[in-house]
N, C-alpha and C positions, 0 to 999 in steps of 0.2 A: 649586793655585789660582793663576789668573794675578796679579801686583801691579799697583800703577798704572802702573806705569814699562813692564812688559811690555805692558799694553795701550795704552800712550800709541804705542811703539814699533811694535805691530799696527796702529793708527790709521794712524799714519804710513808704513806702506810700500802699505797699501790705497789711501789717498787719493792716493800720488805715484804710483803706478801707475793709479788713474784719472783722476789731468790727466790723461794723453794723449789720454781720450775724452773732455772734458766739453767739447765741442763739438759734438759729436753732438746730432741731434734728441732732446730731452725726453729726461735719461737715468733724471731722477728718474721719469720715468712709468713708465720701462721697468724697474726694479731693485724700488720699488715694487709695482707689479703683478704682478711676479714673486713677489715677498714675499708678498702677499696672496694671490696665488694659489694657492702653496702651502700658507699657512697654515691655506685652507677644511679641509683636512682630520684629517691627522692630529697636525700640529703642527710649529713650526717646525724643517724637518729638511734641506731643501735637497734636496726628493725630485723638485722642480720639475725640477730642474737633469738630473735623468740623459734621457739618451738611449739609448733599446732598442725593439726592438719589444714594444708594450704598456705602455710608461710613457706618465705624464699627460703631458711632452712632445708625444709624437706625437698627442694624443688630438685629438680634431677642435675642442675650446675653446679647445686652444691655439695655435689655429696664429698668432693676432697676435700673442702676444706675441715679444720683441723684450727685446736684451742679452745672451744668454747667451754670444756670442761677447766678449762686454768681459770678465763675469766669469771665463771661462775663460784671457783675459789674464789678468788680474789674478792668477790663483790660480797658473799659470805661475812668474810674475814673485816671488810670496810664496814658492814652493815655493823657489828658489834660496836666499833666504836665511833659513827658517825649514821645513824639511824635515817635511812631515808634524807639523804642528803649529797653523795655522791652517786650521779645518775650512771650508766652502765654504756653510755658514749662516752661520757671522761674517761672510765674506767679502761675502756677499750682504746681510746684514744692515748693515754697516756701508756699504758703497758705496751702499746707500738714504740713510743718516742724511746721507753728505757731498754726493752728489746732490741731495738737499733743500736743504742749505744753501746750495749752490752758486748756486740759486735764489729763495734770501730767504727758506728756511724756517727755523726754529730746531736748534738743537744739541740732543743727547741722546746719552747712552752706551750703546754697545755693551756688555752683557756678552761675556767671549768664553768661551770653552773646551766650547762646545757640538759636538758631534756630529753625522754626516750619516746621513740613512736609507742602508740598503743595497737600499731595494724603492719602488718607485714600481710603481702599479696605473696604467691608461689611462681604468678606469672610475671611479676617486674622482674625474677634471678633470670628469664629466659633472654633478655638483651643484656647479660654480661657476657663478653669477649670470650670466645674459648682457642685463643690463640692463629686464628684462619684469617682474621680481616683484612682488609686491607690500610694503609696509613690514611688513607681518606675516610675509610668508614673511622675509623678510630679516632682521627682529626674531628668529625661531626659530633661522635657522641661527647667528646673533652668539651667541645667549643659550646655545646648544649648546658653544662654545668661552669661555662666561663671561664674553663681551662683552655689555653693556647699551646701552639705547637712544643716552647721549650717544656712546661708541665708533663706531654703526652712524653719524650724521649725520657724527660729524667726520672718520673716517678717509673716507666719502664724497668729500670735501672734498679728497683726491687726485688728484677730476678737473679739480682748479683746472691744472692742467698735463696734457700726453697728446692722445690721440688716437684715437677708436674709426672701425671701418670703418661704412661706408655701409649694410652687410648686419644693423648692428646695429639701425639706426635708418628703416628702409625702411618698419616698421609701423607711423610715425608718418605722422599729415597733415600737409601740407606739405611732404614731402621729396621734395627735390631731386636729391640725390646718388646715383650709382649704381656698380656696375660695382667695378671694385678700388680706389674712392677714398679718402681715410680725411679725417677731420673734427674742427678742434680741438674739444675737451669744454667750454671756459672761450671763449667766444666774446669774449671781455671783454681778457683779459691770459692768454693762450694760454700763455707764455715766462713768467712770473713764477709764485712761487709764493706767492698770497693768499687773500685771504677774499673775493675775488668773483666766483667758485663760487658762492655762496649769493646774493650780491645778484641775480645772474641767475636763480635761482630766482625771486626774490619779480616779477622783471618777465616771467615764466614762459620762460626763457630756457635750462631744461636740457633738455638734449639728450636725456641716455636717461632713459623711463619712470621708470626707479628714483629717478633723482635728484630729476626733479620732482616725485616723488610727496611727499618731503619736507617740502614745503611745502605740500601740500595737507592732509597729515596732520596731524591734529590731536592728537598724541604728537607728533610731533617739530618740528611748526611752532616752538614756544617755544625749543630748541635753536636751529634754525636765525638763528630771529630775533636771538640773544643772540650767535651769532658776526656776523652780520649788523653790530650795533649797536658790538661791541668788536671787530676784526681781529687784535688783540693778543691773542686769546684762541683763535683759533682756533692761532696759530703753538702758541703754549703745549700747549694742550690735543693740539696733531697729534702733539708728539713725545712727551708723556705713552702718548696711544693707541699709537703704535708700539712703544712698550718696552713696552708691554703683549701687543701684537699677538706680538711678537717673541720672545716667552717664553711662549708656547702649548705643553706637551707637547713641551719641549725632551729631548732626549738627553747628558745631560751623568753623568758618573762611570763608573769601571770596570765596574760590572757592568750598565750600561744599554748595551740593542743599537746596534748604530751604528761608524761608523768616521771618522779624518778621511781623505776619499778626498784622492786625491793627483794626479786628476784630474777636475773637477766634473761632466764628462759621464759617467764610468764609474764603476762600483764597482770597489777593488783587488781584485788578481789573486790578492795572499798574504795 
């Protein structure tokens, strides 16, 4: 079991090795998104991360997203001074938490000593959300991984930072965009990470379906409107949901399947 001081020490070679990149466009969208991407299925295991034919990588949902080349720094960078000992779901897990705060979100801790899958399917990326559902369908899949309705709005609330393509939002009227464009989520404060996400709801200002649905719905209007009214509630409550998010069907003790890979795009060879 890791102590405070060895994770304070993990903390810290994660985050100096992601200065290099927090320059980069939106990193919190991209480690984020990764995160939740993965987490649609079998739990947080970093199954995101492998690269093969027939992993959810290559699968056709995911082809925005965007980062794996920083975590695969990073995990480089770890491996020199901590050999096969920080797995590439901490790694991923924690460069979300400092990502965030980078951008005005709150702090939360990483647990660490989790495990990575050794098997990524192409077909589990085909039931993540591509912005069309309904809050019921999206209520089901939350409530399938023991997420409830406040989880569903506030981790929403991600797309206060990011950027989705034009191909997502094409079945909207009034769109403009086309072709290989992509489009901030938070029309408001694109660069920052806040609470208005949601005020742009209320002046019908989200982008995809899902989000707006939000506000239409009459289950989660009253969430939204409560982050709406406190901002300070929504920072609180994002990092609450991620620690939550982030300990889905984790892989953690000797006799649970799993490995720390020692390269985040492969599984080890021995």
């Amino acid at each position: 079991m890791p102590t405070a001081r060895t994770n304070h020490q993990r903390d810290a070679l994660i985050l100096d090795r992601k200065g290099s990149h927090s320059c980069r466009q939106s990193p919190q969208a991209a480690f984020s998104r990764l995160l939740r991407h993965g987490n649609r299925f079998y739990g947080c295991d970093a199954s995101i991360l492998l690269n093969h034919e027939g992993s959810e990588r290559r699968a056709g949902t995911s082809k925005t997203l965007r980062g794996f080349e920083v975590i695969d720094d990073i995990k480089a960078e770890v491996e020199k001074s901590c050999t096969a000992t920080v797995s590439c779901t901490d790694i991923l897990t924690a460069a979300t938490r400092d990502a965030t705060v980078l951008l005005g979100g709150s702090y939360w801790r990483v647990p660490y000593a989790r495990k990575d899958s050794t098997t990524s399917n192409e077909k589990d990326a085909d039931t993540v959300p591509i912005g069309r559902e309904s809050v019921i369908d999206l209520l089901e899949l939350f409530q399938s991984k023991g997420l409830n309705l406040v989880y569903l709005v506030v981790l929403s609330g991600a797309h206060t930072i990011g950027r989705t393509s034009c191909g997502a939002i094409q079945h909207r009227r009034k769109c403009s965009c086309g072709g290989d464009e992509y489009v901030d989520l938070d029309a408001t404060t694109p660069t920052t990470f806040d609470s208005h996400f949601y005020a742009n709801l209320e002046r019908k200002m989200g982008l995809l379906s899902t989000d707006q649905r939000l506000y239409s719905e009459s289950r989660t209007l009253p969430v939204v409107n409560a982050l709406i009214q406190t901002p300070s509630l929504f920072r609180h409550q994002f990092a609450v949901s991620m620690v939550r998010l982030a300990n889905i069907q984790v892989l953690t003790g000797p006799h649970e399947d799993g490995q720390i890979r020692t390269n985040c795009s492969f599984v080890n060879s021995y």
